[in-house]
N, C-alpha and C positions, 0 to 999 in steps of 0.2 A: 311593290312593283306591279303593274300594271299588267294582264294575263295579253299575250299578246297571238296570234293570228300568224302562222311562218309556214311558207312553202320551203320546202326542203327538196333542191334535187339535188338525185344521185346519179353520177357517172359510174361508165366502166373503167374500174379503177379497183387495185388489192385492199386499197383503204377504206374502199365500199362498208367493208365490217366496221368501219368507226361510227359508220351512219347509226347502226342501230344503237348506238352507246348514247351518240348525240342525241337521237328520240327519245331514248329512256329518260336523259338529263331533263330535253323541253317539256315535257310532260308532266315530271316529278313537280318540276316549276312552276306549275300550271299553265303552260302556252299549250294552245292545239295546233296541230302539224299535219300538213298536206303532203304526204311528200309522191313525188314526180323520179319515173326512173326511166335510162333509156334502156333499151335491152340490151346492151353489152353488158350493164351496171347487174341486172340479171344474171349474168353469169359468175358472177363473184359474190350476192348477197341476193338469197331468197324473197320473193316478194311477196311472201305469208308472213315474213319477219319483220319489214317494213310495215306491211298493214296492221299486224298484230298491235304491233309496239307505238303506231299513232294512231291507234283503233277507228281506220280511215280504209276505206278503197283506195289499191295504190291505183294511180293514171301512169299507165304506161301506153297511151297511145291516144288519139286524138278521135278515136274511134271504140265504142265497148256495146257487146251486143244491139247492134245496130244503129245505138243511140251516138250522139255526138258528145265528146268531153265538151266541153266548152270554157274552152282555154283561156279566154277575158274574162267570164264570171269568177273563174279559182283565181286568176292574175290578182285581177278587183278583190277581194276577199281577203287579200295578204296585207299584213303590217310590213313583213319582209321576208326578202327570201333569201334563200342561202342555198347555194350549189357547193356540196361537201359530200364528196370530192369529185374538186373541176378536173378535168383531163385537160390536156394538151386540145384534144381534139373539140370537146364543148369549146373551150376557150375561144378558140381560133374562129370555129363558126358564129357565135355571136360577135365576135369582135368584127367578123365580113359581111353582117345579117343576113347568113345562112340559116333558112330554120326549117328541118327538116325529120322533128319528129317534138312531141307534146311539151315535154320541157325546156326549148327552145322555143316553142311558143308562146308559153304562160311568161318566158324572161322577157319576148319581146312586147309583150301584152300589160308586163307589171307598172304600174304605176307607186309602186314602194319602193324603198333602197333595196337594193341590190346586195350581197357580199357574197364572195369566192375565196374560197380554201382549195387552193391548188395540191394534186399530188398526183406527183411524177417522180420519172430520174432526175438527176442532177444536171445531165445533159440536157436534157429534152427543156428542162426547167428555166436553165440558164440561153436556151438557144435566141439569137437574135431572134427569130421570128416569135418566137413565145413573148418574149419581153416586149417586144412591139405589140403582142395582141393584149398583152395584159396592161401595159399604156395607152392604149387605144378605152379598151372599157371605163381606165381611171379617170380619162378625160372626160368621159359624159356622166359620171356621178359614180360609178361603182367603184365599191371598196375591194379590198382585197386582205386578206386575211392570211400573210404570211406563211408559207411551208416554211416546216422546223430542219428541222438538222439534226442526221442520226444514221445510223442504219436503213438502207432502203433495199424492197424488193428484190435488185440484180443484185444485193449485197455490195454493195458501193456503200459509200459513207458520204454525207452529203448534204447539202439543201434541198430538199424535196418532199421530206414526210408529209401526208395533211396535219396540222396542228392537233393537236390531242383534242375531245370532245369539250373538255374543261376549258380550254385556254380556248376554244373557239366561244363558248360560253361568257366567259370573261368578256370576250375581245367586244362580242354583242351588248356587254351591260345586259345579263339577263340571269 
């Protein structure tokens, strides 16, 4: 298999922590990994853990001492990207081409497949407006990578988990 090139963003989300299991995964495999975080995702998963572990500068912002990210070069540079885990709230703004911080950027800048592993509540998951933004992205090419069913955050039981780091693996053929 072929080493391949993946943007990785992370949302504010408790499943933030899965991120750093899925770099360990792309890495071991030989893919290199860009990964892109917004700052809520910061508050639930270290961004020394991220950069460690895809032995990358994380971009959290569109701006880094002085310099400019430059959001279309790293877009360009992707085979594909992956937002794991999507929030409710990423969903929604790209599905309205809202973009209003780096990794909304680089999604509206990519010219590779796309895929999203959502995680939320069950409610939030299941709400008309969520399922409409998540058919809205499936129409213009992006994939979506299923939430599991289990145990969640509010302790609910449910559709919503992000998919395990494995089975998001799988789901990529990687």
């Amino acid at each position: 298999m072929a080493s391949k090139k993946i943007i990785l963003g992370v949302t504010g989300s408790i499943a933030a922590y899965k991120s750093a299991l899925l770099i360990r995964l792309l890495v071991k495999n030989g893919h290199e990994v860009q990964c892109v975080a917004t700052e809520d995702a910061l508050q639930f998963i270290g961004g020394i853990t991220l950069s460690t572990l895809s032995k990358k500068s994380l971009i959290t912002s569109l701006k880094k001492d002085n310099d400019w990210t430059n959001h279309v070069s790293n877009a360009l540079w992707a085979d594909l990207m992956l937002i794991a885990p999507a929030t409710l709230n990423t969903i929604g703004k790209a599905a309205n081409g809202i973009c209003d911080n780096a990794l909304l950027a680089m999604y509206f800048s990519a010219k590779c497949p796309v895929y999203w592993a959502p995680a939320m509540d069950l409610d939030m998951y299941k709400h008309p407006s969520n399922q409409k933004n998540i058919h809205s992205l499936i129409e213009i090419g992006n994939q979506l990578i299923f939430p599991e069913e289990g145990e969640l955050a509010s302790g609910l039981y449910g559709v919503g988990r992000m998919a395990e780091p494995e089975n998001i693996l799988s789901f990529l053929n990687l």
